[in-house]
C-alpha positions, -999 to 999 in steps of 0.1 A, spaced: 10 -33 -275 -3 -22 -311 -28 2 -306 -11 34 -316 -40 51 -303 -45 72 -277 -83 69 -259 -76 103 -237 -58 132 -239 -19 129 -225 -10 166 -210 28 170 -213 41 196 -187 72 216 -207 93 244 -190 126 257 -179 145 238 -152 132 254 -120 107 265 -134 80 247 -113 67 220 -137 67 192 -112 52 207 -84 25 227 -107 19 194 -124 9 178 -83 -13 204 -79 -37 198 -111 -36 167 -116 -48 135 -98 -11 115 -92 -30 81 -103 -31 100 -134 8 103 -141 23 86 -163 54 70 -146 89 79 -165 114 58 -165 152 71 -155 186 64 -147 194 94 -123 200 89 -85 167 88 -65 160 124 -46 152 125 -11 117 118 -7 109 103 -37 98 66 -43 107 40 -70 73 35 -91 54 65 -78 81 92 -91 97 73 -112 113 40 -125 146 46 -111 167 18 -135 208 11 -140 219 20 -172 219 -17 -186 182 -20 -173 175 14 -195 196 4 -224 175 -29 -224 142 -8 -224 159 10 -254 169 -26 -274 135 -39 -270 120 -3 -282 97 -4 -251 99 34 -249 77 59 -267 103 85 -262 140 88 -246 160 118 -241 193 126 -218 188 155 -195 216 166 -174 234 133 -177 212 112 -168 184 89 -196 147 95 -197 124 79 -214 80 68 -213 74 32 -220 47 26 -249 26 -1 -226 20 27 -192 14 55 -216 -15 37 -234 -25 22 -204 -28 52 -182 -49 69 -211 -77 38 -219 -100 48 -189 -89 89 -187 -65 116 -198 -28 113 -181 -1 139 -178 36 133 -175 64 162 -171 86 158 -201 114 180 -221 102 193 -257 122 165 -273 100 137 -256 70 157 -262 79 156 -301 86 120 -298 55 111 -281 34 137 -304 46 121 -334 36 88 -327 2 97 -313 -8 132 -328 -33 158 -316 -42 135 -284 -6 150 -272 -12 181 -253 19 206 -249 12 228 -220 48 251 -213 60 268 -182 77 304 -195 94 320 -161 119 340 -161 159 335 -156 158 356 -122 129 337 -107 144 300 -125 180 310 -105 159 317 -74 141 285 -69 171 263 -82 187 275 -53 161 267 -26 158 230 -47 192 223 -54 222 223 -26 248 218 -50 260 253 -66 272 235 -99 242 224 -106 222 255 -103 252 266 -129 244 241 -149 209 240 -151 207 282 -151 232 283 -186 206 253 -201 178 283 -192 183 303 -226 184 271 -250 152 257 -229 128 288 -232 135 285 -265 117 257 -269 84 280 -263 87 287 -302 86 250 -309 55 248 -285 35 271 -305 35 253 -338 16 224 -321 -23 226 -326 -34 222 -288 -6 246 -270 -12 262 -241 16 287 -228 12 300 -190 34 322 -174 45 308 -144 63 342 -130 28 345 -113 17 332 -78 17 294 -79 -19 297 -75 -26 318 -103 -5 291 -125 -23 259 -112 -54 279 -121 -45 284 -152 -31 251 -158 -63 236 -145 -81 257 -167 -61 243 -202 -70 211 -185 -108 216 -191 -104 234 -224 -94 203 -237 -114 179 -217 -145 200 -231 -133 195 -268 -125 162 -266 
C-alpha cells in the first residue's frame, strides 16, 4: 500500500496503565471500527486472536518488522506492539477508526499521517490507576510494575498537548462521565472534518 493518506480520522486512546483506556475505548466506539494491533504478549482470558489482537511469536513479529509492514512498533512491558500500514488505511477508507496505543506509537503513526491522527489521553490518578490494576491484574508484580511506569506515563500528557487535535479527559470521573466526554471529542472532530 502507497497511499500515505488517511480518508478518516484515526482516534488513538493514550493513558496510564489502568487507567481505563480499553474499556472507555468499547464503550465509544463501534468494535468494527478498531484497528487490530498486532502483539507478541500471551492472549488474556477472554480475548480472541483477530478481534483483540494479532496475537504473533516473536519471529512472526520480527518478520512484520523486516518487511516494514508496521506503521508503528513499540515494547511495552516486555512484550512488542506494533499497527500494520495495510489495516490502518484500510479501516479508515470508508470511516474514522480508533486503536488504543502508547504515545510512542501515536508519534509514529502521526508522523507518517499528520493531523488525520487524533490523540485523545486518559489523565487518572496514581490512587485510582493502583486500584483498578488490582481488580485487573492477579499477579502483585505486575501491578508493581505497571504502578512505578505510572509517573513516566502521565508524563506523556505534556507531549499530548503539542499536537493540534488533543483532547485530554479526566478519567478520575464516573466511567460515564468519561465515555461522554470521549464521545463528545469524537464528534468535535467528526464535525470538523
Amino acid at each position: 500500500m502507497e497511499r500515505k493518506t488517511l480518508k478518516h480520522p484515526f482516534f488513538v486512546i493514550i493513558g496510564p496503565s489502568g487507567s481505563g483506556k480499553t474499556k472507555v475505548a468499547e464503550a465509544v466506539f463501534n468494535s468494527k471500527y478498531k484497528v487490530i494491533s498486532h502483539t507478541t504478549r500471551s492472549i488474556r482470558k477472554g480475548e480472541l486472536n483477530g478481534v483483540d489482537y494479532y496475537f504473533e511469536t516473536r519471529e512472526q513479529f520480527e518478520h512484520l518488522l523486516k518487511t516494514e509492514a508496521l506503521a508503528e512498533h513499540d515494547t511495552y512491558h516486555g512484550n512488542q506492539y506494533g499497527v500494520g500500514i495495510a489495516e490502518l488505511i484500510q479501516k479508515t477508507t470508508n470511516h474514522y477508526a480508533y486503536d488504543v496505543l502508547t504515545i510512542k506509537g501515536f508519534q509514529a503513526i502521526e508522523k507518517q499521517f499528520g493531523n488525520m491522527v487524533i490523540p485523545i489521553f486518559l489523565e487518572v490518578s496514581k490512587k485510582n490507576v493502583l486500584s483498578r490494576l488490582q481488580k485487573r491484574e492477579d499477579n502483585e508484580e505486575n501491578i508493581l510494575q505497571r504502578g512505578a511506569l505510572y509517573d513516566q506515563e502521565t508524563q506523556n500528557k505534556n507531549k499530548v498537548i503539542t499536537y493540534q487535535n488533543n483532547y485530554i479527559i479526566n478519567a478520575n470521573q464516573s466511567f460515564e462521565k468519561v465515555v461522554k466526554e470521549v464521545k463528545q471529542a469524537v464528534m468535535n472532530v467528526l464535525n470538523v472534518s
